[in-house]
N, C-alpha and C positions, 0 to 999 in steps of 0.2 A: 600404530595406534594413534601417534597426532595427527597423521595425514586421515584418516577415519573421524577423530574427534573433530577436526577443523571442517570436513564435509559437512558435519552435525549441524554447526552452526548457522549451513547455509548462506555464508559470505554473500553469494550471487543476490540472495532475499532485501541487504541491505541498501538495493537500489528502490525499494518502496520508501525509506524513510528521507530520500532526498525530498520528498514532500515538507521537511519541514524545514529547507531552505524559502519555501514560500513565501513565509511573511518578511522575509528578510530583504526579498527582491521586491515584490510591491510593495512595502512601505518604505521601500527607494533609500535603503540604510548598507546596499552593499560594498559602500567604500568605507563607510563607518569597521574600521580594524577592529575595535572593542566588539559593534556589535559581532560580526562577522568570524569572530573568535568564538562569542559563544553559542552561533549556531551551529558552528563546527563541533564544540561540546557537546551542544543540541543531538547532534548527529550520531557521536559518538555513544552515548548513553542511549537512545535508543535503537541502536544497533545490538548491543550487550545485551538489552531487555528483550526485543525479539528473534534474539538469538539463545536466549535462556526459556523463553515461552516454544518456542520452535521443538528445541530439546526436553522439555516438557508433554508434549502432544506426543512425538514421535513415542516416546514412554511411553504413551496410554495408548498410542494407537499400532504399538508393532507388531500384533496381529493382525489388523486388520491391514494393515502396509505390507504382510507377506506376502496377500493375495491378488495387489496391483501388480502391475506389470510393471511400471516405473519403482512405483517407488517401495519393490522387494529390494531393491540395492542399494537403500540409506543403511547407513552405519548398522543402525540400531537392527534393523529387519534383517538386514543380510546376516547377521553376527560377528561384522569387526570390530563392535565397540560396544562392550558390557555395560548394565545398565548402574552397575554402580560409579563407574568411571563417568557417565553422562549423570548423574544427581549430582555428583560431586562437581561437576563444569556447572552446571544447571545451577546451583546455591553459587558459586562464586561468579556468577554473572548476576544475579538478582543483586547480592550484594554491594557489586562495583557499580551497577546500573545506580542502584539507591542513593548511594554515596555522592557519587557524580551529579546526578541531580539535584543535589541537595545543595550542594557545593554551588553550583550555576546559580541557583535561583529559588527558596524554599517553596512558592505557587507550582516550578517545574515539577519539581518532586512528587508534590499530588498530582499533577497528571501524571506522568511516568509508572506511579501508582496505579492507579484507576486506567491505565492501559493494560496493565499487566492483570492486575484482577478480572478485567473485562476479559482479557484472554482465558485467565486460568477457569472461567466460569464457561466460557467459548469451548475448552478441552473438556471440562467434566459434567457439562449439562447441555446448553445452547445450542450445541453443533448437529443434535438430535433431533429442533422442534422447526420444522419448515419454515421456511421463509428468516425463521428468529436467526436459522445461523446465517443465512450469508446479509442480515444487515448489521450482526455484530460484528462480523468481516471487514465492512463500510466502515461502523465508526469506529474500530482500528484506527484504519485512514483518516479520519475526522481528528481522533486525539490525537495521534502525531502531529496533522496540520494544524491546530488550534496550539498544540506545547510548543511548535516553533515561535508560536506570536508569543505563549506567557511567557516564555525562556528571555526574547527583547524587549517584553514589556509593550508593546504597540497593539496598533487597532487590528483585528482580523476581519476583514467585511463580512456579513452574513450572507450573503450572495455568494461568497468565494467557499464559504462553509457548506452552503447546501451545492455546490457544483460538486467538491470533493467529496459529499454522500453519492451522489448520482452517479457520479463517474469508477468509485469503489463499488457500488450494488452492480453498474453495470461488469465491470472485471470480474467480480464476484460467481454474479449468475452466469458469465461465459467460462467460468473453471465448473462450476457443476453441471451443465450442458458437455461438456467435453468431458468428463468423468462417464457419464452416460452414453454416450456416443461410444467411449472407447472401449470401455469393461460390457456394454449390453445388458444382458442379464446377469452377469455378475457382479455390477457396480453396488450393489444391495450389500454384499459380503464386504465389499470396502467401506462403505458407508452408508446405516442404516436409512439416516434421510434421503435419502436417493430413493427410495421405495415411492414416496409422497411426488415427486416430480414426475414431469415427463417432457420430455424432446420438446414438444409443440406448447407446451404452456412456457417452459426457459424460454424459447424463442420470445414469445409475448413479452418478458418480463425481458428478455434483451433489448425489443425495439421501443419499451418504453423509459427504461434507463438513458440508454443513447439518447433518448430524442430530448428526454429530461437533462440531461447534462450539457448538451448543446445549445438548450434554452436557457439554463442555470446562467453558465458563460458569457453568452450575450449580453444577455440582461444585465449580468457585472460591469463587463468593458463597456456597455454604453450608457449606463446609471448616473442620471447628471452629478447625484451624490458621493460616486467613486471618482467621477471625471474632474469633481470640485478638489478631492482630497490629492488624489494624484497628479493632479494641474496638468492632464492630456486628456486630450476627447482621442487618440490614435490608436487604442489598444484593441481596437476592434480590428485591427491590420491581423493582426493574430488567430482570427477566427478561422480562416479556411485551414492553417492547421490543425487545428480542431476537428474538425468537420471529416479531414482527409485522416486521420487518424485513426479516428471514430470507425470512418467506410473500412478502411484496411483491418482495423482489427477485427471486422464484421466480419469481412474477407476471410480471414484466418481460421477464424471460430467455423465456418458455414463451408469453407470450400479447402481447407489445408488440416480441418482437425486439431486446429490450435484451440488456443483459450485457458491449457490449462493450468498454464502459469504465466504470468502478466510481465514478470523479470525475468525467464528464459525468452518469451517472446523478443522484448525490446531488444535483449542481446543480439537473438538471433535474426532475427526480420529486419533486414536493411533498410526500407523503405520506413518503418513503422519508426527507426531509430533515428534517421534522417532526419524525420518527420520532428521528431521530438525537441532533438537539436534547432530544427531551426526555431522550431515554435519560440522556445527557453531563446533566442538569439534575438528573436524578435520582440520580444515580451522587454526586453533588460535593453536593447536600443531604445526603444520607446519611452519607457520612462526613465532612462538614464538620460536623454535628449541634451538636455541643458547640461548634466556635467561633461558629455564627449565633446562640448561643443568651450 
């Protein structure tokens, strides 16, 4: 039963929230211990939180999870883990999630909040009205990277805010193209919105996320206004992993049947993970410059 309860949680999922080391690495405060602590808290709470929302959906959706093919064999679907045992995980992670945030930072709290509501509204309404769910998907992603900045207290660029919409709508729209792709005509019994899509319009709606999040990015690393704050104009070094990132996970989506989980992928796809690593290598040389030196 723990070894079921802990699947629940989806540990592996907990590599989306490393987005809210973000603000902590461009506002160039990673040596800073204090801060550096608390986005490690940062981290920690919302871990607990979408690992409580996770267990939450799974609830509402374990019928309709009987009838995929993956994911018949989460806890809940398959039947190793009763669903009173998962409310009762599900409340004592809401709980710790609250607490802890509270603790960091009272402004964290209300995001951490307004994440979780945004989700709980995502499981019992949202997930239904086209297009509506996969951009409350995105600002998921948005509030995490936005609660790493309230958590330190520092500036979050607006540029870096709408990259991180672009770049989640695109994730987003390549798991419901691959839901489709995979199930056929039966992705409709997994998920009603799926009825409203189709193959050739997600495509559209891929090539203009990507192209929007590649632009988004840009336009940040070479903003005389980001380059004034962060005192480098070099961030643009960064960009062809971007770019290279972006093509491969097209790759995946289009010619391997991936997309449809964005934290299996990274694990699994060497190239994409590679990819990542250096990006984040390059990004924390560059404007670390002046302390390695």
């Amino acid at each position: 039963m723990l070894s079921a309860l802990f699947r629940e949680l989806r540990p592996y999922q907990w590599l989306k929230n490393v987005v809210v080391f973000a603000a902590l690495v461009f506002a160039q405060q990673l040596a800073a211990v204090e801060q550096l602590m608390r986005s490690l808290g940062a981290f920690a709470v919302l871990c607990a939180a979408s690992s409580a929302m996770y267990v939450l959906n799974d609830i509402m959706d374990v019928e309709q999870d009987r009838a995929h093919p993956a994911k018949c064999k989460r806890p809940l679907a398959s039947g190793a883990l009763g669903i009173p045992a998962a409310l009762a995980t599900m409340a004592a992670l809401v709980l710790a999630s609250l607490v802890g945030a509270f603790l960091l930072r009272p402004q964290f709290f209300v995001a951490t909040l307004v994440y979780m509501i945004l989700i709980l509204l995502y499981s019992v309404l949202l997930k239904n009205i086209m297009i509506v769910d996969v951009m409350t998907v995105a600002l998921g992603f948005v509030i995490r990277a936005m609660a790493g900045a309230i958590v330190l207290d520092v500036v979050f660029s607006n540029w870096l805010v709408v990259c991180t919409l672009f770049l989640a709508l695109f994730l987003s729209v390549g798991k419901r193209r691959h839901e489709i792709s995979l199930m056929a005509e039966e992705a409709v019994n997994h998920r009603r919105v799926l009825q409203h899509y189709t193959v050739e319009f997600l495509d559209t709606l891929i090539m203009i996320t990507a192209a929007a999040s590649l632009l988004t990015y840009t336009i940040y690393t070479c903003s005389p206004e980001v380059t004034m704050r962060l005192g480098t104009d070099k961030l643009y070094l960064s960009i062809p992993f971007v770019v290279y990132g972006l093509f491969r996970y097209l790759h995946l989506v289009h010619h391997r049947r991936g997309g449809g989980d964005p934290s299996q992928a990274l694990i699994k796809d060497g190239p994409l993970a590679v990819t990542v690593l250096l990006w984040g290598v390059t990004c924390v040389a560059v404007l670390y410059e002046g302390t390695i030196r």
